[in-house]
C-alpha positions as CSV (number, residue, x, y, z in Angstrom):
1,X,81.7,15.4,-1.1
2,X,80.9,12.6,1.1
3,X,77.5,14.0,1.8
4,X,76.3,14.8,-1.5
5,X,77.6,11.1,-2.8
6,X,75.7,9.6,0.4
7,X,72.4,11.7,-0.5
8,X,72.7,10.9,-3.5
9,X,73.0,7.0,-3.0
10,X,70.0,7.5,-0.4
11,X,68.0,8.9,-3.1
12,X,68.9,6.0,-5.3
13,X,67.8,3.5,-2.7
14,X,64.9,5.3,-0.6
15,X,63.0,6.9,-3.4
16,X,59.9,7.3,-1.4
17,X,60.1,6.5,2.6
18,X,61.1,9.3,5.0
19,X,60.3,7.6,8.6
20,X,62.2,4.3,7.9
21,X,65.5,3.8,9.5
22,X,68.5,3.1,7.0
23,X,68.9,-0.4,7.7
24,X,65.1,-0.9,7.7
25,X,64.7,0.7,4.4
26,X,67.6,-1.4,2.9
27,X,66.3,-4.8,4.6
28,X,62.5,-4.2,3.3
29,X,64.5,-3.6,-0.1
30,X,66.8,-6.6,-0.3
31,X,63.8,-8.8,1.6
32,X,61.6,-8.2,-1.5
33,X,64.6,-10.1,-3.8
34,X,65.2,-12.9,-0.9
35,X,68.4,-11.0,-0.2
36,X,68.2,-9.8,3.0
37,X,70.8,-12.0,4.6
38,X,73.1,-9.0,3.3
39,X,72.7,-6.9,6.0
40,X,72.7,-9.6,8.8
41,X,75.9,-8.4,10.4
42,X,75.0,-4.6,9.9
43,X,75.2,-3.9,13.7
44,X,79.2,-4.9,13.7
45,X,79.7,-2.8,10.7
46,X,81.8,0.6,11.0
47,X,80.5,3.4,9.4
48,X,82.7,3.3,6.5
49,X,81.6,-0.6,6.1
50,X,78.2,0.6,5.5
51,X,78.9,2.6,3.0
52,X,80.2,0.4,1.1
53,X,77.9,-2.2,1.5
54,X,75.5,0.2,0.1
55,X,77.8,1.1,-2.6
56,X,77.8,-2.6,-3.8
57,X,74.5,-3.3,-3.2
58,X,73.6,-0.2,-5.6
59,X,76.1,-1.4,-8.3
60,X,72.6,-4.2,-8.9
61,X,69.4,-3.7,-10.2
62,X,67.8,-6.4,-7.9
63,X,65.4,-7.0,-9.6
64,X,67.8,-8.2,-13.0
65,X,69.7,-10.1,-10.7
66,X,67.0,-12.6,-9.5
67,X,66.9,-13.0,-13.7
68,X,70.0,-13.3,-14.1
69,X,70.1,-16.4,-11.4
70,X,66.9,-17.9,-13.1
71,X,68.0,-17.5,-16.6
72,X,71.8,-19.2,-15.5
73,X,70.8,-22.0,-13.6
74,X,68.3,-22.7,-16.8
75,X,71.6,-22.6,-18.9
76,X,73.5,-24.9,-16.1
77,X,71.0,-27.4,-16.8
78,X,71.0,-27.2,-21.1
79,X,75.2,-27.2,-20.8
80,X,75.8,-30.8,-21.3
81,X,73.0,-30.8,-24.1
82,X,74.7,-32.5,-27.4
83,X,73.7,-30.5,-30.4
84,X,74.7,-32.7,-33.5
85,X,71.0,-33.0,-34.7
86,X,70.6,-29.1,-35.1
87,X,74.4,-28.2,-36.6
88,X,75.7,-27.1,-39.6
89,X,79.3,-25.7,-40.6
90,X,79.8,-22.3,-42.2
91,X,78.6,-22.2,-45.8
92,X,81.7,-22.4,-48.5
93,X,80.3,-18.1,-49.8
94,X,80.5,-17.0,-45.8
95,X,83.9,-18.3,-45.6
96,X,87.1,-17.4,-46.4
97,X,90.7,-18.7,-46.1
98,X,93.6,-16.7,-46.7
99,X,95.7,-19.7,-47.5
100,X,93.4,-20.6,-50.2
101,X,92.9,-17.3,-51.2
102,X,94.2,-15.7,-54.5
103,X,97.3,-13.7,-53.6
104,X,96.4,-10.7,-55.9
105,X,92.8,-10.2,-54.2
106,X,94.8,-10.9,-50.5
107,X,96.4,-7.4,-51.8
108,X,93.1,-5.9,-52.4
109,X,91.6,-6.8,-49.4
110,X,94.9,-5.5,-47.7
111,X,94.4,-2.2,-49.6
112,X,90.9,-1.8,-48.7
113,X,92.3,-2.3,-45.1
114,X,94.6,0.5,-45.6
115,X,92.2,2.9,-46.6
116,X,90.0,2.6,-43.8
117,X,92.8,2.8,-41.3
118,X,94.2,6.0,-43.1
119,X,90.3,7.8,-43.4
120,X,90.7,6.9,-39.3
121,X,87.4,4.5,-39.6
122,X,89.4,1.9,-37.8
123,X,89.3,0.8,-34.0
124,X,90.3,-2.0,-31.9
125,X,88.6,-3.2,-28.6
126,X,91.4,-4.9,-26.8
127,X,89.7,-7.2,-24.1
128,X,92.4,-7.0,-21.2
129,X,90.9,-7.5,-18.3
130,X,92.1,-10.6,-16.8
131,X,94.9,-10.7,-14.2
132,X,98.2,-12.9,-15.0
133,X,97.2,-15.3,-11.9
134,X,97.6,-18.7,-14.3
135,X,100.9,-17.4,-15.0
136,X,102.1,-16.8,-11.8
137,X,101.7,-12.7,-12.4
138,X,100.1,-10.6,-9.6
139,X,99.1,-7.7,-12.4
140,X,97.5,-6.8,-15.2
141,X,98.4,-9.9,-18.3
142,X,99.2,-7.0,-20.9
143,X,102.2,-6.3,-18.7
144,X,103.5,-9.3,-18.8
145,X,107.0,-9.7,-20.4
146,X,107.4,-13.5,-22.6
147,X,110.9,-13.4,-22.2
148,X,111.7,-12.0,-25.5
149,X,115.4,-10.2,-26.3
150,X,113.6,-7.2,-26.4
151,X,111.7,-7.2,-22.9
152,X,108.6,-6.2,-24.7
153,X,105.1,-6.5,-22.9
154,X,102.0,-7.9,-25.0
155,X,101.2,-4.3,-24.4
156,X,104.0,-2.9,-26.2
157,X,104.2,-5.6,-29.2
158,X,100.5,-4.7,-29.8
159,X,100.6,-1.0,-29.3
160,X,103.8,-1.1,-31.9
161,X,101.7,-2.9,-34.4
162,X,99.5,-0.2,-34.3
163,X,102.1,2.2,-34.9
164,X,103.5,0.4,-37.7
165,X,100.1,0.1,-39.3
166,X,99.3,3.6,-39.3
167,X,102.7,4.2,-41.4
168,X,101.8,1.4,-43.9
169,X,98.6,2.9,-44.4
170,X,100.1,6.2,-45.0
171,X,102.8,5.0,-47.4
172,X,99.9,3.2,-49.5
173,X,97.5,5.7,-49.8
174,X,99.3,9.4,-49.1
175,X,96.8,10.0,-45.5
176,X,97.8,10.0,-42.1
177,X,95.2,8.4,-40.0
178,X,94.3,6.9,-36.6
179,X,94.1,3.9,-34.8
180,X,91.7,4.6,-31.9
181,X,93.1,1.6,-29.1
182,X,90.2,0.9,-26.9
183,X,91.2,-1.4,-24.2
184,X,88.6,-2.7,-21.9
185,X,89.9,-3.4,-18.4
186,X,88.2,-4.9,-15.0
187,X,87.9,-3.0,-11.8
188,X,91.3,-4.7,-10.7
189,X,93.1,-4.2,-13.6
190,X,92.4,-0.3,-14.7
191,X,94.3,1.6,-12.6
192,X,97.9,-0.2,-12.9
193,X,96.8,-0.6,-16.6
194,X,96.6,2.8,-16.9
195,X,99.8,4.1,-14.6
196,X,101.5,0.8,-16.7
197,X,100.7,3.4,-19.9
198,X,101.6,6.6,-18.4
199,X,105.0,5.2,-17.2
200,X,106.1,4.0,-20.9
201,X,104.6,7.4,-22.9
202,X,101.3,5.0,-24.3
203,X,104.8,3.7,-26.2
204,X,104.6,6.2,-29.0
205,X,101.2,6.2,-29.6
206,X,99.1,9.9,-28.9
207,X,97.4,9.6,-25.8
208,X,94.2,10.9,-27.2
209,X,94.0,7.6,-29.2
210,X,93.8,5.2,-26.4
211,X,90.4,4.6,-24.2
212,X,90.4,2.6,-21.3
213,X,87.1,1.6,-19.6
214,X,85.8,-0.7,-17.1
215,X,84.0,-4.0,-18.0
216,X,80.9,-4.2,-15.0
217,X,80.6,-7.2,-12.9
218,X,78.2,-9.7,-11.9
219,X,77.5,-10.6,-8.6
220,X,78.6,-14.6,-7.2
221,X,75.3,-16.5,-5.4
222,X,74.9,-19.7,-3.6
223,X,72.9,-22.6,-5.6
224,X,70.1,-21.0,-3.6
225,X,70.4,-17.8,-5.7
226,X,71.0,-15.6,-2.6
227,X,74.5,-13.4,-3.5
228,X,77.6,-14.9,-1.7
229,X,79.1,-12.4,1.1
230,X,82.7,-11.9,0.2
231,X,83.2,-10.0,3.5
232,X,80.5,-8.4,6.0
233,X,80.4,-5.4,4.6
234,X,80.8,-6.3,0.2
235,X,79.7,-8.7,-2.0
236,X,81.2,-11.5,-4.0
237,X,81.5,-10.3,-7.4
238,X,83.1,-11.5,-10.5
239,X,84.2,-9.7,-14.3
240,X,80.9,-10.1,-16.7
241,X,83.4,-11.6,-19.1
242,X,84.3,-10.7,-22.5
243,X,80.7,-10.8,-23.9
244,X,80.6,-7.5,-20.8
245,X,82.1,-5.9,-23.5
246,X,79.0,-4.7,-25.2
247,X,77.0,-3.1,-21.9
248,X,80.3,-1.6,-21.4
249,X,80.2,-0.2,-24.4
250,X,76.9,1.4,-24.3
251,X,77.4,2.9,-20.5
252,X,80.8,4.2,-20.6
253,X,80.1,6.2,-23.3
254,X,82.7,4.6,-25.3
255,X,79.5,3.8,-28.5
256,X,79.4,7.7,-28.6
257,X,82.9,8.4,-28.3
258,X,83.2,5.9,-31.4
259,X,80.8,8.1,-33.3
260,X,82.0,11.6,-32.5
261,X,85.0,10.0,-34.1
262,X,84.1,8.7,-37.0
263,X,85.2,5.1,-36.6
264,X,83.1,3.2,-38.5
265,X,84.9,-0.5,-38.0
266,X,86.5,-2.2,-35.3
267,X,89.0,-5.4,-34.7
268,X,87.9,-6.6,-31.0
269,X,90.2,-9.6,-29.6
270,X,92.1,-10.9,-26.1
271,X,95.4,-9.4,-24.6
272,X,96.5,-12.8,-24.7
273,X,97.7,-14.0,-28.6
274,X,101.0,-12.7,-28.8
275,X,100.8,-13.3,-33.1
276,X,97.6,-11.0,-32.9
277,X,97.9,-9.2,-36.4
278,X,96.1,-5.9,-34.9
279,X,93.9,-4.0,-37.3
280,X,95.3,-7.0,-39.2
281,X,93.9,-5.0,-43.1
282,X,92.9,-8.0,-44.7
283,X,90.9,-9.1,-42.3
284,X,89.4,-5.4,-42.0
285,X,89.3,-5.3,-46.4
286,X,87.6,-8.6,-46.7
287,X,84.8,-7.7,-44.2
288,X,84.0,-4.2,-45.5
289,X,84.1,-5.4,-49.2
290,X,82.2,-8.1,-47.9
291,X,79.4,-5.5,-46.0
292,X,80.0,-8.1,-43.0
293,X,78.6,-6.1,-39.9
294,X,80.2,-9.2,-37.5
295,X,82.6,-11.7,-38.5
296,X,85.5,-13.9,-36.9
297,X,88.4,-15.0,-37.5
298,X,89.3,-18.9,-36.6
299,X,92.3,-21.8,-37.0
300,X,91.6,-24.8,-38.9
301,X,91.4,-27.6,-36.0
302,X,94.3,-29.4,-35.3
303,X,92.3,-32.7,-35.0
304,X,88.7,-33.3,-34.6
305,X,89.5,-34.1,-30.4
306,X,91.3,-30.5,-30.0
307,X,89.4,-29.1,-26.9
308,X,88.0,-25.7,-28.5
309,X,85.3,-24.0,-29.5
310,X,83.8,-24.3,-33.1
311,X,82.0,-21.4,-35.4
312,X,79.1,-23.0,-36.9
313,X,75.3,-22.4,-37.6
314,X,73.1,-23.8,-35.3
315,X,69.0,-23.9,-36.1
316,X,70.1,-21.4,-38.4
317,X,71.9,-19.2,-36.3
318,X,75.6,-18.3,-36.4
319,X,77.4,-19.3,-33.3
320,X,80.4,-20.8,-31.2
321,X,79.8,-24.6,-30.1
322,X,82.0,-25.5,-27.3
323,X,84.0,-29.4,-27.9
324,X,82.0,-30.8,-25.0
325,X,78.7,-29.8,-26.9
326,X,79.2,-32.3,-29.9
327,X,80.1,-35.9,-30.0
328,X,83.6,-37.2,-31.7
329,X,81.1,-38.9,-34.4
330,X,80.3,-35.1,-35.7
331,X,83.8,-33.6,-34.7
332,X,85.5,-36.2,-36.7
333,X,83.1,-35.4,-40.0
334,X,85.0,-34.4,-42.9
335,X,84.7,-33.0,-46.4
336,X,85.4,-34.6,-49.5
337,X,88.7,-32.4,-49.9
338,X,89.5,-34.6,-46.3
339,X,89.4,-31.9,-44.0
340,X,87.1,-31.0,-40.9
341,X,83.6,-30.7,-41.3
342,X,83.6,-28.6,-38.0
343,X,86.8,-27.0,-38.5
344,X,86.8,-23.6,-37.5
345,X,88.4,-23.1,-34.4
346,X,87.4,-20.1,-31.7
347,X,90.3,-17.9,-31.2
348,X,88.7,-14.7,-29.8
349,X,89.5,-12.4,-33.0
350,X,86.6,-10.3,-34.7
351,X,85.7,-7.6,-36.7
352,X,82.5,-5.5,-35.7
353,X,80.6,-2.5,-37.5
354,X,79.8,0.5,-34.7
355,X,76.6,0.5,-36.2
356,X,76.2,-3.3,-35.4
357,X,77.7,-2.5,-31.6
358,X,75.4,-0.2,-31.3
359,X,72.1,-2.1,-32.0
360,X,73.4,-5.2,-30.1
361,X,74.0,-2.6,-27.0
362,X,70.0,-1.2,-27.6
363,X,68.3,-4.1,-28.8
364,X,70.6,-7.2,-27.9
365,X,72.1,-7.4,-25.2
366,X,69.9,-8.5,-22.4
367,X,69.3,-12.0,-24.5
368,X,72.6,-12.7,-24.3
369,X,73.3,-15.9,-22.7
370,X,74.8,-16.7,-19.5
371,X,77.4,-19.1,-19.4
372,X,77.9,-20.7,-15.6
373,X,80.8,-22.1,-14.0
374,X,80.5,-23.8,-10.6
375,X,83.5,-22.6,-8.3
376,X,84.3,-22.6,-4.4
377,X,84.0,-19.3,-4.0
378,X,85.1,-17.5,-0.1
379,X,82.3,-16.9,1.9
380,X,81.2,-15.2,5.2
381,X,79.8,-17.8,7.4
382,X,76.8,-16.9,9.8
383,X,79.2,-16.3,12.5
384,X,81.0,-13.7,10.1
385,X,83.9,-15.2,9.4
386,X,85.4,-15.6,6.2
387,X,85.5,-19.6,4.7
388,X,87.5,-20.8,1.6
389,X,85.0,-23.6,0.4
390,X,87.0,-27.0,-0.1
391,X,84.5,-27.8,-2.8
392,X,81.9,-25.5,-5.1
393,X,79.2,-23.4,-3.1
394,X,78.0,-21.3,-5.8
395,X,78.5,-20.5,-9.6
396,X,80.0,-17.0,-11.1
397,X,77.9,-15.7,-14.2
398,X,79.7,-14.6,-17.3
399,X,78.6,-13.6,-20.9
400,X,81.4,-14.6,-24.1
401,X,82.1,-11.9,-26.8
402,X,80.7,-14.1,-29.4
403,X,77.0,-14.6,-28.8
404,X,76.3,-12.1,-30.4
405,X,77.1,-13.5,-34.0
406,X,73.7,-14.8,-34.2
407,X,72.3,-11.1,-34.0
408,X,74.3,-10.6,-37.8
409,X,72.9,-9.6,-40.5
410,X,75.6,-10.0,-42.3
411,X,78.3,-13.0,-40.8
412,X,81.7,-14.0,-42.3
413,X,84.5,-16.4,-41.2
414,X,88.6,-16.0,-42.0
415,X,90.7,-19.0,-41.7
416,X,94.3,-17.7,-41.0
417,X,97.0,-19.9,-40.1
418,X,97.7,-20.8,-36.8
419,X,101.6,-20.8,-37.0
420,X,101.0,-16.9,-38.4
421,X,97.9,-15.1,-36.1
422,X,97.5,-17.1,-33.0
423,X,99.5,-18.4,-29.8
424,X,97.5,-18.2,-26.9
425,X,99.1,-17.2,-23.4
426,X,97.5,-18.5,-20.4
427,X,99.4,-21.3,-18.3
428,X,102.4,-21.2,-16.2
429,X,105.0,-22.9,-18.1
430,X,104.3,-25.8,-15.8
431,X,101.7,-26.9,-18.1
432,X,103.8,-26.8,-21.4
433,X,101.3,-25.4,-23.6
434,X,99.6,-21.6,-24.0
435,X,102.6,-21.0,-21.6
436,X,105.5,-18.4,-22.0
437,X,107.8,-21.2,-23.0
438,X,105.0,-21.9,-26.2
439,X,104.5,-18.1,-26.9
440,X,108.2,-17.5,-27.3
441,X,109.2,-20.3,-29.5
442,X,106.1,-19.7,-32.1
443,X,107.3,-15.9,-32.2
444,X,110.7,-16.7,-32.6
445,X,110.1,-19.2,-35.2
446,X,107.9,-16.3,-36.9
447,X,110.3,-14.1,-37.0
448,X,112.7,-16.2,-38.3
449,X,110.9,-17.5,-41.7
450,X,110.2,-13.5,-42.3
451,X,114.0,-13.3,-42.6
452,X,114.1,-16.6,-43.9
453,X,111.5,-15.2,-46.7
454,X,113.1,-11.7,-47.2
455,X,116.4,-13.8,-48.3
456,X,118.0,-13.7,-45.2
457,X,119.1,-17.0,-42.8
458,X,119.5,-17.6,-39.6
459,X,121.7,-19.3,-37.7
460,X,120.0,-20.2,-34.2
461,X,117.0,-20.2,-32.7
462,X,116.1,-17.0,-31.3
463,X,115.0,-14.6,-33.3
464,X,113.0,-11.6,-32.8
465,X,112.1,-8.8,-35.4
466,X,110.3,-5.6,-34.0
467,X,107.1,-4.9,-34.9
468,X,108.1,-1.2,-36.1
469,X,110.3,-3.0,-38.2
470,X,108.0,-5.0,-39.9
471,X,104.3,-5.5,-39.3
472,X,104.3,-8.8,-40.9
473,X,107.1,-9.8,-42.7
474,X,107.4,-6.9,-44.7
475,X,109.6,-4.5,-46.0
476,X,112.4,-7.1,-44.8
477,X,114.3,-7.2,-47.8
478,X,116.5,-4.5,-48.2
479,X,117.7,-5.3,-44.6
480,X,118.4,-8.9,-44.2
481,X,118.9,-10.1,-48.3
482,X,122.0,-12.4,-48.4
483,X,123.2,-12.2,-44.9
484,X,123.5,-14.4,-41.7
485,X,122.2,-13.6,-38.8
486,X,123.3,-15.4,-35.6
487,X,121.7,-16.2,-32.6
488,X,120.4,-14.5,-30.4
489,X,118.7,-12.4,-33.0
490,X,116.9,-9.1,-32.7
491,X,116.1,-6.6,-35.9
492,X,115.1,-3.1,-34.6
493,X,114.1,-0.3,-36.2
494,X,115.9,3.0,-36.6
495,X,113.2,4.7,-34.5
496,X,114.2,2.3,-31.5
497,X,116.7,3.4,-29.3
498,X,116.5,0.6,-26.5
499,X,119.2,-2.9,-27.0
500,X,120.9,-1.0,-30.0
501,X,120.2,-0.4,-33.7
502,X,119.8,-2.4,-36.6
């Protein structure tokens, strides 16, 4: 087995030289892309260190990594560019906001929604690939327990969701279709993702429905544009961020598998928004009825200072402008109703056609841009040993999910209310906001105006309502009308065996 994977990797490298030593051939290779300091300590290397050298140097096309370094550090120098002169919000017809929005066509969007999900034309691409190391959490962030009375993961709430949807679907329209769950992973994260999974039963859902696959990676350089030695024998490589999500796509095999099922639409967002609505059908109605091939959904700014990304048109072209690219003159812009010109806060929440995946994966892709960070970044000094930088030495490379909106025929926005769809969890609760401290006192709140709504009241403030209870407030009535609940609250399904019934 060895063998034929080291033949094979041969092959790969040494296409056409048969008198060349191994080393020789892989210097003259790496020499031709001013990378030959890869192999400088080859002569301390064991055997096994080789081989993996050679495995991460073949994880490159060379060639598309000298552009890739050309076409970042071109971007490093536009990134503090202000862009006030060339923006323009969404237009009033490409936008949408539920609050706004007639509650009789909400329900026909929702319906709509429903009878995608129950014809099985309905996906979602879960980006959860980061590690919880913000938070303090040596795995995967979708394991990560918020400290509600349940003990539910962000896994688990999400994957419930789905469950629940699926039923509401099938009560509206008489079919029982599928959520397909496709959750992109990194290297780091894909095995204990998946054991994570096998250890709690993929929580009720078939295991047929959920695809896991690796996001790729970019390799770390030097301001020099050499590649940055992580150790002797591998390089210093970093996740291709969410916008990796679309090469992904196309060479897992995951664009096929979407086909050869039949999914038609899918609802892509982070691991991290413990309000996600997933499949949310009104967001999924509105776009088909709309024939929106890309669209996002965003928060109305909190004020025109809030550091996040905006969903405008720029020279024509829809797109996400980060806070630092406009000045507070245009962020503080408003409309003659008084709010935000640029209002539409980035939340990482879209819908996506497959057919619109697929042409950005065949046509798109590689003009994505490349968004730099500087970073200290460990290192292998000459004498081979390994350096933690006390200040930046190179940049990682990373490509966002939503560049790609420009590439739209067809682009619409959602406004949804932040209070409802989004708390973000990222920080330690050190920092006192996107923290598990935040995340558990927006759910519980949540949770408690559904009862509150339904005709219920609480008495407390902790209050949590499972998901396969109610996907969103729903259904609430019969349960909670005229009574008190009292802290610490939890409403459970009858299908839930775990802390009791309702």
């Amino acid at each position: 087995m060895v063998f034929r994977w080291f033949s094979s990797l041969y092959c790969k490298l040494f296409p056409h030289s048969d008198t060349m030593t191994i080393f020789e051939k892989l210097k003259d290779q790496l020499s031709s892309h001013n990378q030959e300091h890869l192999v400088q300590f080859w002569d301390e290397l064991t055997d096994e260190e080789r081989r993996q050298l050679q495995e991460d140097i073949s994880e490159f096309d060379l060639k598309e990594v000298q552009e890739i370094f050309r076409k970042a550090i071109a971007g490093l120098k536009e990134a503090n560019e202000k862009l006030d002169d060339r923006l323009q919000p969404i237009p009033e017809n490409m936008y949408m906001s539920v609050k706004r929005t007639n509650p009789i066509l909400l329900k026909e969007y929702e319906n709509e929604g429903f009878r995608q999900v129950a014809q099985s034309h309905v996906g979602v691409l879960l980006m959860a690939g980061g590690q919880g190391t913000r938070l303090g959490f040596p795995h995967p962030k979708g394991m990560y327990d918020v400290g509600l009375p349940s003990c539910k993961t962000l896994f688990q709430i999400q994957a419930e969701r789905i469950r629940k949807l699926e039923r509401l679907a099938h009560d509206a329209t008489g079919q029982e279709g599928h959520i397909i769950w496709y959750i992109m992973t990194s290297e780091h994260t894909m095995e204990p993702t998946r054991k994570f999974f096998e250890k709690h039963d993929f929580f009720g859902l078939r295991e047929e429905d959920i695809v896991m696959f690796e996001q790729g990676s970019l390799p770390c350089f030097d301001f020099d544009g050499r590649i940055i030695l992580d150790e002797r024998h591998c390089l210093a490589k970093a996740p291709d961020g969410n916008g990796g999500i679309y090469r992904a796509l196309s060479e897992r095999g995951i664009l096929r598998d979407m086909q050869s099922r039949g999914v038609l639409y899918l609802h892509a967002h982070s691991v991290d928004n413990i309000l996600i609505r997933v499949a949310d059908p009104i967001f999924v109605g509105y776009c088909v009825q709309q024939r929106a091939e890309c669209a996002a959904k965003v928060v109305e700014k909190s004020q025109p200072n809030e550091p996040v990304g905006v969903v405008c048109i720029v020279d024509g072209k829809y797109q996400v402008v980060e806070y630092s690219e406009i000045t507070s003159k245009s962020a503080e812009m408003r409309k003659p109703d008084g709010r935000l010109t640029f209002s539409a806060g980035n939340i990482c929440n879209h819908f996506f056609t497959t057919a619109f995946l697929q042409r950005v994966a065949t046509e798109h892709e590689k003009k994505l841009k490349l968004h730099v960070a500087e970073k200290k970044i460990p290192y292998v000094d000459a004498d081979g040993v390994r350096r933690v930088p006390e200040k930046p030495n190179g940049i990682k490379v990373e490509k966002f999910v939503f560049d790609v909106f420009q590439f739209a025929e067809k682009f619409v926005v959602v406004e949804v209310e932040r209070n409802e769809e989004f708390s973000a969890l990222k920080n330690s609760d050190v920092a006192k906001k996107d923290c598990p401290s935040t995340a558990r006192q927006d759910i519980f709140r949540l949770h408690r105006q559904f009862i509150e709504t339904a005709g219920g009241s609480v008495d407390g403030d902790i209050c949590e309502v499972s998901p396969l209870l109610s996907y969103a407030g729903e259904g609430l009535n019969q349960f909670v009308q005229g009574k008190t609940f009292r802290s610490p609250v939890h409403l459970q399904s009858s299908m839930e065996t775990l802390n009791g019934h309702l």
